[in-house]
C-alpha positions as a Markdown table, in Angstrom:
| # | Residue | x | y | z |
|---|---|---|---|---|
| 1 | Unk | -1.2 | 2.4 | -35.0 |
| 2 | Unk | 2.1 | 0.4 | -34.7 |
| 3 | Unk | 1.7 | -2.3 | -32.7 |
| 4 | Unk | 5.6 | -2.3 | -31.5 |
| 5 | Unk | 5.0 | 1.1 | -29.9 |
| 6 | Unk | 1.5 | 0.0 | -28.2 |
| 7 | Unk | 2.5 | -3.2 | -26.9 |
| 8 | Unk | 5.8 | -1.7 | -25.1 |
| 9 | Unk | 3.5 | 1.2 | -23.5 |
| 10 | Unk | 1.2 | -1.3 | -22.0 |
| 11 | Unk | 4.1 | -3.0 | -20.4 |
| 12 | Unk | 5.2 | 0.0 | -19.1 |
| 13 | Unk | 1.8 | 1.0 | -18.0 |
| 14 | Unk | 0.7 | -2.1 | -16.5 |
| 15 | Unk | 4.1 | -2.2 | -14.6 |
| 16 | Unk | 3.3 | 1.3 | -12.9 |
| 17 | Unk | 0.2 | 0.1 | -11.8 |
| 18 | Unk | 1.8 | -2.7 | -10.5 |
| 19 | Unk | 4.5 | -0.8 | -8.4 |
| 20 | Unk | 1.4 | 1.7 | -7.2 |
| 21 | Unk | -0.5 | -1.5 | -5.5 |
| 22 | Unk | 3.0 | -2.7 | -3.9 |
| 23 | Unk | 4.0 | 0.7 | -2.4 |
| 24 | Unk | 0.2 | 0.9 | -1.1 |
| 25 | Unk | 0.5 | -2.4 | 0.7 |
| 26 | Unk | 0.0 | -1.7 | 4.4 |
| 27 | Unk | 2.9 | -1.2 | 6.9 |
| 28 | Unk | 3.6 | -3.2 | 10.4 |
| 29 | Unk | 5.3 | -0.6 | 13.1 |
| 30 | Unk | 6.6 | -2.2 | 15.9 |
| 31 | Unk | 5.6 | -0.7 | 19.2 |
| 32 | Unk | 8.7 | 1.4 | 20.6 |
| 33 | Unk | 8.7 | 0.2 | 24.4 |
| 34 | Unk | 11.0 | 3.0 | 25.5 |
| 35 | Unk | 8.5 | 5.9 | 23.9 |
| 36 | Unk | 4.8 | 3.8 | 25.0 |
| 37 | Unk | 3.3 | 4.9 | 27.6 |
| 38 | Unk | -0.3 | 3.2 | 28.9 |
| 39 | Unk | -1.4 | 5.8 | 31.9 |
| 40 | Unk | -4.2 | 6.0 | 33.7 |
| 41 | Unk | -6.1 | 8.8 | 36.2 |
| 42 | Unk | -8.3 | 7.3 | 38.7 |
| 43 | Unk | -10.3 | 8.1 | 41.5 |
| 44 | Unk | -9.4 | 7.5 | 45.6 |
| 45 | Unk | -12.1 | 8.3 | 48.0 |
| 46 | Unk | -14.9 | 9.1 | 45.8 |
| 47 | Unk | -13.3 | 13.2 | 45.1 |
| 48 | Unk | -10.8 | 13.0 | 47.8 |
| 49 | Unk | -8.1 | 12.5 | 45.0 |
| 50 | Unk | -6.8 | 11.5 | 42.1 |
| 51 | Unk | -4.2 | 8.6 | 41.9 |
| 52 | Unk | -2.0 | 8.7 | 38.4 |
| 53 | Unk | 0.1 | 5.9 | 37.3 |
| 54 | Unk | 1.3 | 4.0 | 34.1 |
| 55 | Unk | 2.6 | 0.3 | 32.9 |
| 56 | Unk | 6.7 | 0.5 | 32.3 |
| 57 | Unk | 6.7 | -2.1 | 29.5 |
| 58 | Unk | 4.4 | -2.6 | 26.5 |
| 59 | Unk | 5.1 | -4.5 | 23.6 |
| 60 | Unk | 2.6 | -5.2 | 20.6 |
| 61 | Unk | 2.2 | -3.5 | 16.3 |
| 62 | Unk | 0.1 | -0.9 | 14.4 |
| 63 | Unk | -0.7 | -1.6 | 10.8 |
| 64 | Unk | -1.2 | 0.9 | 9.1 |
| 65 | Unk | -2.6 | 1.2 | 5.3 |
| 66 | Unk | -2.9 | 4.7 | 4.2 |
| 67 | Unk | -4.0 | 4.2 | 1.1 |
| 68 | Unk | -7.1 | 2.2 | 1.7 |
| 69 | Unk | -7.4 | 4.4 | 5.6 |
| 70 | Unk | -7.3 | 1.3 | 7.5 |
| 71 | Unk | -5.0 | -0.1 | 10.2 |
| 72 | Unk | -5.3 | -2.0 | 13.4 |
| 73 | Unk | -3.6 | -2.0 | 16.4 |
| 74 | Unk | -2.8 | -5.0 | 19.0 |
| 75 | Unk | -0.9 | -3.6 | 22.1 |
| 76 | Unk | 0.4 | -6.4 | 25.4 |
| 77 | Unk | 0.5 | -4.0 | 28.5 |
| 78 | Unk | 3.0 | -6.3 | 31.6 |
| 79 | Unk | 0.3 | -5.7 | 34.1 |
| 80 | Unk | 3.4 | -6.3 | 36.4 |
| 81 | Unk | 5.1 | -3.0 | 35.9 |
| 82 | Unk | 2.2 | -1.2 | 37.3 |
| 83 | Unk | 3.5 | 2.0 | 38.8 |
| 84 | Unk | 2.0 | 4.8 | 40.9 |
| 85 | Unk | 5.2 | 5.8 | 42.0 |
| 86 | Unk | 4.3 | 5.1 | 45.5 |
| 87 | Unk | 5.9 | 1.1 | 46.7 |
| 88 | Unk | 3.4 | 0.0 | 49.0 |
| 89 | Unk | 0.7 | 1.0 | 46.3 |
| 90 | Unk | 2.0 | -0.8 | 43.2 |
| 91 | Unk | 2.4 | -3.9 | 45.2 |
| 92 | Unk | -0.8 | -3.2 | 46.6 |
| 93 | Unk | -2.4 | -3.3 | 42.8 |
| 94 | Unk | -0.8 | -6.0 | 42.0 |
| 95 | Unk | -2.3 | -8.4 | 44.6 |
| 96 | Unk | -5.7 | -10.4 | 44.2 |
| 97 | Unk | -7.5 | -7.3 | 45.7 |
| 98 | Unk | -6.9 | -5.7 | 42.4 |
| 99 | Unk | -5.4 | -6.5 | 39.2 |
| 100 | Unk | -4.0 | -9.7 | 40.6 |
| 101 | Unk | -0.8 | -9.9 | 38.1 |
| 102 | Unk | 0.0 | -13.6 | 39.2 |
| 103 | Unk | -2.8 | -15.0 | 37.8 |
| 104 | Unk | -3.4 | -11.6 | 34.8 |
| 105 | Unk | 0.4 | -10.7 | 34.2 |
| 106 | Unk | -1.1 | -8.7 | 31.0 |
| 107 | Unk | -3.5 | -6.5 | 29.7 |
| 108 | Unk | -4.2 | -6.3 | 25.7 |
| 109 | Unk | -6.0 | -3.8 | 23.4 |
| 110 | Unk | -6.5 | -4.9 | 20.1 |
| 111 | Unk | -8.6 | -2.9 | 17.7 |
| 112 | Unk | -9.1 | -1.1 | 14.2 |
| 113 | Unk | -7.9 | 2.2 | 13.2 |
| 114 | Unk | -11.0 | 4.1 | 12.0 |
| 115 | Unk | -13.2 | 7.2 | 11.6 |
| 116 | Unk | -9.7 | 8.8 | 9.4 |
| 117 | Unk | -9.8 | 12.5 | 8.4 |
| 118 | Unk | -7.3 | 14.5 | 6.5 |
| 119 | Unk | -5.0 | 11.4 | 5.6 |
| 120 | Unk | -4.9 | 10.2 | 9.5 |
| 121 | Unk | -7.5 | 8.0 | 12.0 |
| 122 | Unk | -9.2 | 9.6 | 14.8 |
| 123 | Unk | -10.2 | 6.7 | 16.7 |
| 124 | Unk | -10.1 | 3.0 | 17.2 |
| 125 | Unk | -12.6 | 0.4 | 17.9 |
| 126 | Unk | -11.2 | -2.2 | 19.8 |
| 127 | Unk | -11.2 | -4.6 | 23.3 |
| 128 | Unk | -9.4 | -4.3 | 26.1 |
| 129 | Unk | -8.7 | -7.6 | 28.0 |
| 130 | Unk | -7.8 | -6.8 | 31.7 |
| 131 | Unk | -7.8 | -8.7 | 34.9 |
| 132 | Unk | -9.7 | -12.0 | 32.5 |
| 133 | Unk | -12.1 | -10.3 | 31.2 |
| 134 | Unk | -12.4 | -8.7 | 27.6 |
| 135 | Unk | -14.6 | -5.6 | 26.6 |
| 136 | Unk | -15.2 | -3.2 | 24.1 |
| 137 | Unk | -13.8 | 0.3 | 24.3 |
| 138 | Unk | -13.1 | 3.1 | 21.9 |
| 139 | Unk | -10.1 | 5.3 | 22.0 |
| 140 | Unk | -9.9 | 8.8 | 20.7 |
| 141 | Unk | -7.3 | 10.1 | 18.9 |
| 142 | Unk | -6.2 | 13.2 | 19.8 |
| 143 | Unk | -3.0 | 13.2 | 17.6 |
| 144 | Unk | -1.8 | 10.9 | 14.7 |
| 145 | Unk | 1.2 | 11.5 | 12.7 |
| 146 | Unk | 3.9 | 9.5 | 10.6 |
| 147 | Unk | 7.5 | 10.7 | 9.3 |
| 148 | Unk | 11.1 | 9.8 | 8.8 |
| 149 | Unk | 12.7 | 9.4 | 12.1 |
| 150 | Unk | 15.8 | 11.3 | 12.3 |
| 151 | Unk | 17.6 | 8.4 | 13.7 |
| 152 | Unk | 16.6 | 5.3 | 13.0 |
| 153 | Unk | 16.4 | 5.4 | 8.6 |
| 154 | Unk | 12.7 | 4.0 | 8.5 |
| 155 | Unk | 9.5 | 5.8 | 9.1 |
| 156 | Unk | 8.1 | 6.0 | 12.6 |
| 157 | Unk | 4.1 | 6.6 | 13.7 |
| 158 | Unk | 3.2 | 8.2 | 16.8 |
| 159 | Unk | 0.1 | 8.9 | 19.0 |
| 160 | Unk | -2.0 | 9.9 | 21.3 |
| 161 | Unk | -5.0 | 8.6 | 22.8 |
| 162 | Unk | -7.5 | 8.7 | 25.3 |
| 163 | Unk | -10.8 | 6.6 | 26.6 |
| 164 | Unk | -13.1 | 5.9 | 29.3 |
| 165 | Unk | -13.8 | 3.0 | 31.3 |
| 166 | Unk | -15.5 | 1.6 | 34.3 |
| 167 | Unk | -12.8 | -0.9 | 36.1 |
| 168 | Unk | -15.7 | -2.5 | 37.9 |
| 169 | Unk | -16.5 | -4.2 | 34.4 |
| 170 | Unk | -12.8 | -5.8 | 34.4 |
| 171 | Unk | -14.1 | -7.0 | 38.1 |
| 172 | Unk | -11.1 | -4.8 | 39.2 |
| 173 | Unk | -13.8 | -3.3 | 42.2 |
| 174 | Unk | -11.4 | -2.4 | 45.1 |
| 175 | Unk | -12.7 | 0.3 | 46.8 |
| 176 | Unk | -16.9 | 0.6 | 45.4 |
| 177 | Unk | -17.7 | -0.3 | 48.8 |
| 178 | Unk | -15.6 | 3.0 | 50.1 |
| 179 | Unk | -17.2 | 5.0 | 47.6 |
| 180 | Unk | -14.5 | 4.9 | 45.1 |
| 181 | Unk | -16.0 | 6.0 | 41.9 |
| 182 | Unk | -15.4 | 3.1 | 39.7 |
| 183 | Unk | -14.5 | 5.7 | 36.3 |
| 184 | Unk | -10.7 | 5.5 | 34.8 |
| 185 | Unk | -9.3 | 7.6 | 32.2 |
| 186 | Unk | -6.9 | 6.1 | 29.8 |
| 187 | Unk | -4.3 | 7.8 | 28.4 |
| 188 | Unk | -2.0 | 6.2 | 25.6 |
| 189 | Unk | 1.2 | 8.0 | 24.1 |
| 190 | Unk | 2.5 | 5.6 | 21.8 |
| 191 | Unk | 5.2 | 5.4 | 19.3 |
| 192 | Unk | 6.0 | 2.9 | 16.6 |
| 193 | Unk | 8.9 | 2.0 | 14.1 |
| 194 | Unk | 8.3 | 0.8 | 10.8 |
| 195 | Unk | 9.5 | -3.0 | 10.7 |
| 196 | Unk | 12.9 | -3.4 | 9.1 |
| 197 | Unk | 13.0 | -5.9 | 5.9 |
């Protein structure tokens, strides 16, 4: 074998190989703050109702590697744009009695992107810090999905995600003594831009 031909095809070879681990390197999204939105379900009266709100403004990334299925995910929620759409109620939450924004003015979910099927995550592992105090919770993924946004030139991720929690764990308790049930469902629609250059 000629040794000019071999050495060039290496070359080339080795710089394939090369280019395959760069375009596997993982990608930062950038939380989209005018397509996020945190929002919750929870209880008033123990049955009597159900009180639904959201937080306005969220801010945070999503790294995502596709390649290697693995990503993680670190969200700030501004605890001070809580809205029920009711006045007297969202300054209600955000006084010491509940979420007590002065002193907490955010809320933060950081976590890893895992249990992926079919090219995407289902879940993710994380903690919630809320009202001071930090705790593990899992989201599920009910959707995943990444593509070119029509728009904007550069890929975009979106989601949607659910979980559980008990606010009496955050020490967020208003209400156990009225026979509020202490359960909240989460629900997270989130969308994220990949990070310009």
């Amino acid at each position: 074998m000629r040794l000019d031909i071999i050495r060039p095809a290496v070359i080339v070879g080795l710089a394939c190989g090369a280019a395959s681990v760069v375009l596997a390197a993982p990608t930062t999204y950038e939380i989209d703050p005018n397509h996020t939105y945190p929002s919750f379900e929870a209880d008033h009266m123990g049955g009597l109702s159900k009180w639904r709100g959201k937080i306005n403004s969220s801010s945070g990334t999503i790294t995502v590697d596709k390649e290697a299925q693995t990503g993680k995910v670190d969200v700030t929620m501004d605890m001070t744009t809580i809205d029920f759409g009711h006045d007297a109620l969202n300054t209600h939450a955000q006084s010491p009695d509940m979420f007590n924004v002065a002193e907490f003015p955010t809320a933060q979910f950081t976590g890893e992107l895992v249990d992926w099927k079919n090219g995407a995550p289902t879940a993710v592992d994380g903690t919630l810090t809320l009202h001071g105090v930090s705790k593990p919770v899992r989201l599920e993924i009910r959707s995943f999905k990444c593509q070119p946004h029509p728009q904007q030139g550069r890929e975009v991720c979106g989601a949607d995600a659910t979980a559980q929690i008990n606010r009496a764990d955050f020490g967020v308790n208003f209400g156990q003594n009225f026979g509020f049930d202490m359960g909240v469902t989460l629900n997270i629609q989130v969308e994220a831009l990949a990070r310009q250059n």
